[in-house]
Residue, then its C-alpha position, 0 to 999 in steps of 0.5 A: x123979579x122974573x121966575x129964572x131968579x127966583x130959581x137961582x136964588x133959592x137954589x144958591x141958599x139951598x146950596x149955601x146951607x150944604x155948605x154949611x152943613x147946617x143939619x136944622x132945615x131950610x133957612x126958613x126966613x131967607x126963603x119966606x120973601x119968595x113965598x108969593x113968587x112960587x108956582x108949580x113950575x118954577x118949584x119943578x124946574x128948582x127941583x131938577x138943577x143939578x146941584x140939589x139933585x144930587x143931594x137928597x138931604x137938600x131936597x127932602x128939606x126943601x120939600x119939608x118946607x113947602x108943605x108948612x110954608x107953600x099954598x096947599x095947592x102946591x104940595x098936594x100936586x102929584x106931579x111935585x112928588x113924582x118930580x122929588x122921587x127919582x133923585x132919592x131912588x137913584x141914591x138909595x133913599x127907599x126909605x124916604x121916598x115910600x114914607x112921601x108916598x105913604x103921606x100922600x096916599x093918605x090925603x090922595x082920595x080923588x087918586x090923583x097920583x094912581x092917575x099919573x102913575x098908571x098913565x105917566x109921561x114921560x115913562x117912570x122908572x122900575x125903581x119908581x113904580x116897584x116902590x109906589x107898588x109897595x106904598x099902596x100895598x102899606x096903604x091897605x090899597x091893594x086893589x090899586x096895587x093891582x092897577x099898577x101891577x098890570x102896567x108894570x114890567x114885572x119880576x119876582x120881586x113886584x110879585x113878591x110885592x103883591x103876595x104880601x099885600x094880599x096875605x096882610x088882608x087874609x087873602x090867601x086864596x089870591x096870594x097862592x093864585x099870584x104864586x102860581x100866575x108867577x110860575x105860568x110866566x116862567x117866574x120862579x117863586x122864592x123863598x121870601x114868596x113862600x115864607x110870606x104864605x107860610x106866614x099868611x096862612x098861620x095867621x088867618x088859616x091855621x097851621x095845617x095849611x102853613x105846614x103844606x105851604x111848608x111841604x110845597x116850598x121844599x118839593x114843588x118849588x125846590x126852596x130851601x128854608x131860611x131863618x125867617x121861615x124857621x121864625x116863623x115856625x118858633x114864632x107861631x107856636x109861641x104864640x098858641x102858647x105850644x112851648x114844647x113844640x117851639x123848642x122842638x122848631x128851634x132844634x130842627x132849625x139848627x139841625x137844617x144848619x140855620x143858626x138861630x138868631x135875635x128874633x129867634x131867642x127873643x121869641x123863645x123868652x117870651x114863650x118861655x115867659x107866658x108859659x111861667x117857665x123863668x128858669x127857661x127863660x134866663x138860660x136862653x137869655x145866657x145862651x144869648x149873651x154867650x152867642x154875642x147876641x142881645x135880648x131886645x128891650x120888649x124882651x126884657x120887659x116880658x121877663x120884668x112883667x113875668x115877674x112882677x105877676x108873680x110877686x118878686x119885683x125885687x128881683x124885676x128892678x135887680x134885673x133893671x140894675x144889670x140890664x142898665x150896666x149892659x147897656x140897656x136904654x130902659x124905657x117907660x114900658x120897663x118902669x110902668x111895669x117895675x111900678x105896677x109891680x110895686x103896687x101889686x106887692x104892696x109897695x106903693x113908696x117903692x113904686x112912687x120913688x121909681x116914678x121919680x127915678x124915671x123922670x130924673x132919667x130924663x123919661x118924659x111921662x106919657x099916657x102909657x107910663x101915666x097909666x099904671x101909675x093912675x091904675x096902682x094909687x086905685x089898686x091902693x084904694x086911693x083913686x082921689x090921688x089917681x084923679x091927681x095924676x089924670x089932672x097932672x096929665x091932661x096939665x101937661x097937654x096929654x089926652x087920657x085913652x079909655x084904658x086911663x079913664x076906665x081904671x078909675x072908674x073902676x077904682x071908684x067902683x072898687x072902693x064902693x064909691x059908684x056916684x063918684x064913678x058915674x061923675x067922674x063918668x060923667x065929667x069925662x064924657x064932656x071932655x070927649x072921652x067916648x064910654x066903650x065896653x069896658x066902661x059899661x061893664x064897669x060901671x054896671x058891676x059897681x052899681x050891682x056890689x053896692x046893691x043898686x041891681x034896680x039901677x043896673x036893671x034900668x041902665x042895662x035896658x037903657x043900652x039895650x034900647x039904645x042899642x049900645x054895645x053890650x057883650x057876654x060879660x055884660x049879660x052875665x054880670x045881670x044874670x049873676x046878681x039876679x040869680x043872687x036875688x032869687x030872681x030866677x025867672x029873670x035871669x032865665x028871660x035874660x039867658x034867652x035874650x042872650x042867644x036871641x042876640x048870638x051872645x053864646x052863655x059860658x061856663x060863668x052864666x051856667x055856673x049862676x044858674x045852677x048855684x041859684x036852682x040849687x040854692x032853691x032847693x030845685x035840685x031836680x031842675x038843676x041835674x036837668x039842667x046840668x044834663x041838658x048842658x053836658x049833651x050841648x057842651x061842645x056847642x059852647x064857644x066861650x072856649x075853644x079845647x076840650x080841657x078848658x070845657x072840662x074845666x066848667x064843668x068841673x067848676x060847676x059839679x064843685x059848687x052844686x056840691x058844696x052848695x048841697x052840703x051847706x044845705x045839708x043835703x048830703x045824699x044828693x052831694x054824695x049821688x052828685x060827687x059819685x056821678x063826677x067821679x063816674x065821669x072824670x071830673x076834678x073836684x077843687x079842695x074846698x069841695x072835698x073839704x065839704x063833703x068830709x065836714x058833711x059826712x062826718x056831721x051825718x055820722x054824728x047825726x046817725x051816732x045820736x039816734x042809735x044812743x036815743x034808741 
């Protein structure tokens, strides 16, 4: 059959299907016969015949087909999607064309596409190079985009393009140089170049730099903010946990005429749900609704978690019920919440009924709605039936993540049974489950509660020479259940290991030590100890606000009281408990408690010499 054939027939069932509107794909088995016949050519010639070239849809289903059907060599041509590309920018399928470049990018390591792109011939439309552009940006190519960037004729929105690139890799140094290479060639930045610095810089800067960038649009560029600018402002705050200040952002933002919006609202929910202020929470959710607008479904499980956190998962499922007859596609992200909020309650038949709901809701169970469920059954000391559920998952062709695998571990632990925990480990690992940080943690902790510390020594100092990963946690954990034993000078060997390594000790490793020092009766070493961290303190990094360093150190003066107390040290708890006031440090109930109990004590103690006397 000549290559002209061929053409014409593919193209007649290519149009034949059109007509039929037959929306299933390609009809694979009319064009199997002609798979031997295909070539480069005679693939770019069917491609350019005017009745597929002006139908998109046609043209992606052909292609689709190539790529499962066609030899390799064929559909990794550059020159195949250069060819597809122009019909579907011509009628607006943006979309489409930058996830075809998105895929072949992936696959492209020799760059074959950048070649042509950079040299092409004929020459590529605007259209073509601006979203080729934006495709090796998405890529984390940037230095690619670049490339073409200097070929390219450029505007504002190629520029725009590049900023953005830059700024999603933190360099905005380079982005704010784009910015005012944009201006030196007569191109005036907008406002989608500012709010992407804007944002960039909240990101990997900090805010004092966003809220000049903030300045700088309005008086050097002239830009007013939009909506996305003020969100930006509401969504920052929200995040460093500065609800106050994000009200604030909203009022400004209605005060400039800018009505807020969906992103608005929603973002407010969630800070208003972080920040445990329910109450706030609904109100703007009634706002919204009296506004027309609608809480997106993220939203709606923040509220759901928010209130399972604290114990009220009636109510969560209640607002299930009402979300439901609004409308609401709940998802498994709302039912893993409504079900881990059970187990935490206490209502494990609660939480299995809805297990069952969900799948008669036509919800099909995956690793993420697996999870808490497999997480609930260990919480409820029934990590055998967890183990059930990871059976049930890996049947129906899922592959557990480390999150599934560590819960029980954890479970196993929890329940004191750790040679279960390190089979099941062990079991997991030869089903290519790879072990990380967590699990090491994990199963380090369990071997201490059961106390097997020699068995944790040894597995500690196996990762250590082996150089497996190991964190604060993982120190503090063996320095903690040394102190506990009395081995003082260990856990001390272990504390200097720590920072040899850069693993900076906190508030949990300083609380260890000084409880051990002042359980010994080394009262002296202890106050030395606590000195010498209280001229060091702003050092530590574990935190980063001076409330939260207070906090350890409230922690801290606590314990060394009560622990003097039960020794029946009372002077020391008093001069102790006389310094922290001196010093401002909030002492917990319990501590207070021990000093009234101590004191009453020393008054009897004092009460029997005199009548003796």
């Amino acid at each position: 059959m000549r290559e002209e054939e061929v053409a014409e027939s593919i193209t007649s069932i290519l149009v034949l299907q059109k007509k039929k509107k037959n929306g299933g794909g390609v009809e694979s088995e009319k064009l199997e016969s002609f798979i031997p016949h295909l070539t480069l050519p005679l693939i770019l010639s069917i491609l350019s015949r005017k009745p597929l070239n002006s139908d998109p849809a046609a043209l992606l289903s052909f292609f689709r087909w190539l790529q499962t059907h066609a030899p390799p060599s064929l559909c990794s041509s550059p020159d195949l999607l250069l060819s597809l590309l122009p019909p579907l920018l011509a009628r607006r399928k943006f979309s489409d064309a930058k996830s075809l470049l998105l895929s072949f990018i992936s696959s492209d390591h020799r760059h074959a596409l950048h070649s042509l792109l950079l040299r092409p011939n004929p020459a590529l439309s605007k259209p073509l190079l601006d979203t080729s552009l934006a495709a090796y940006v998405h890529a984390n190519q940037p230095h690619l985009a670049f490339q073409l960037f200097q070929n390219e004729l450029i505007d504002v929105w190629t520029y725009n393009t590049l900023v953005k690139g830059l700024c999603d890799e933190g360099k905005i140094d380079e982005a704010i140089r784009v910015r005012d290479e944009m201006e030196s060639l007569k191109l005036i930045p907008d406002v989608v170049t500012y709010n992407t610095l804007i944002d960039g810089c909240f990101k990997w800067r900090g805010s004092t730099e966003g809220f000049r960038l903030l300045e700088e649009m309005k008086s050097r560029g002239g830009v007013e903010p939009n909506a996305v600018t003020h969100n930006i402002m509401v969504k920052w705050f929200g995040k460093e946990g500065k609800i106050n200040e994000a009200s604030d952002a909203v009022v400004k933002m209605v005060e400039s005429g800018v009505s807020p919006d969906c992103f608005t609202y929603n973002t407010m929910i969630n800070g208003f749900c972080k920040a445990g202020k329910l109450g706030e929470a609904f109100r703007m959710m009634d706002e919204m609704a009296r506004k027309g607008l609608k809480p997106d479904i993220c939203t709606l499980n923040t509220m759901l978690h928010t209130l399972c956190m604290e114990k009220k998962p009636e109510e969560a499922y209640e607002l299930t019920v009402k979300a439901r007859k609004r409308g609401y596609i709940l998802d498994e992200v709302t039912y893993g919440t409504l079900i881990m909020g059970y187990f935490k309650g206490k209502q494990e038949d609660k939480a299995l009924k809805l297990w069952e709901e969900m799948k008669k809701r036509g919800i099909v169970p995956s690793v993420v709605s697996y999870n808490p469920l497999i997480r609930g059954l260990c919480l409820s000391g029934k990590t055998d039936q967890a183990v059930d559920k990871l059976n049930e998952l890996l049947e129906k062709g899922l592959v557990p993540d480390e999150v599934s695998c560590n819960i029980i571990i954890h479970g196993y632990c929890w329940e004191g049974m750790v040679d279960k925990a390190f089979q099941f480990h062990n079991k997991m690992v030869g089903n290519s489950f790879k072990p990380d940080i967590f699990t090491r943690n994990i199963l380090l902790r369990g071997l201490c509660r059961v106390d097997m510390l020699e068995k944790a020594f040894k597995l500690f100092n196996s990762w250590i020479s082996k150089q497996n990963s190991v964190d604060v946690v993982t120190y503090n954990t063996m320095i903690s259940y040394l102190c506990k034993e009395g081995r003082l000078d260990e856990a001390f060997d272990l504390m200097t290991d720590m920072e040899v390594k850069k693993f900076e000790p906190d508030q949990y490793t300083y609380n260890a030590i000084v409880r051990a020092l002042t359980h010994a009766g080394r009262t002296e070493e202890a106050e030395k100890f606590m000195s010498k961290l209280s001229e060091t303190g702003q050092a530590v990094k574990t935190h980063d606000t001076s409330q939260e360093l207070d906090a350890s150190s409230d922690i801290m003066y606590s314990q060394q009281i009560s622990d003097l107390c039960t020794q029946g040290k009372y002077k020391e708890a008093m001069k102790l408990f006389q310094e922290s006031e001196q010093k401002g440090v909030s002492l917990n109930k319990y501590t207070y408690i021990k000093l009234m109990d101590g004191f009453l004590k020393r008054r009897k103690s004092i009460s029997k010499v005199d009548h003796a006397n």
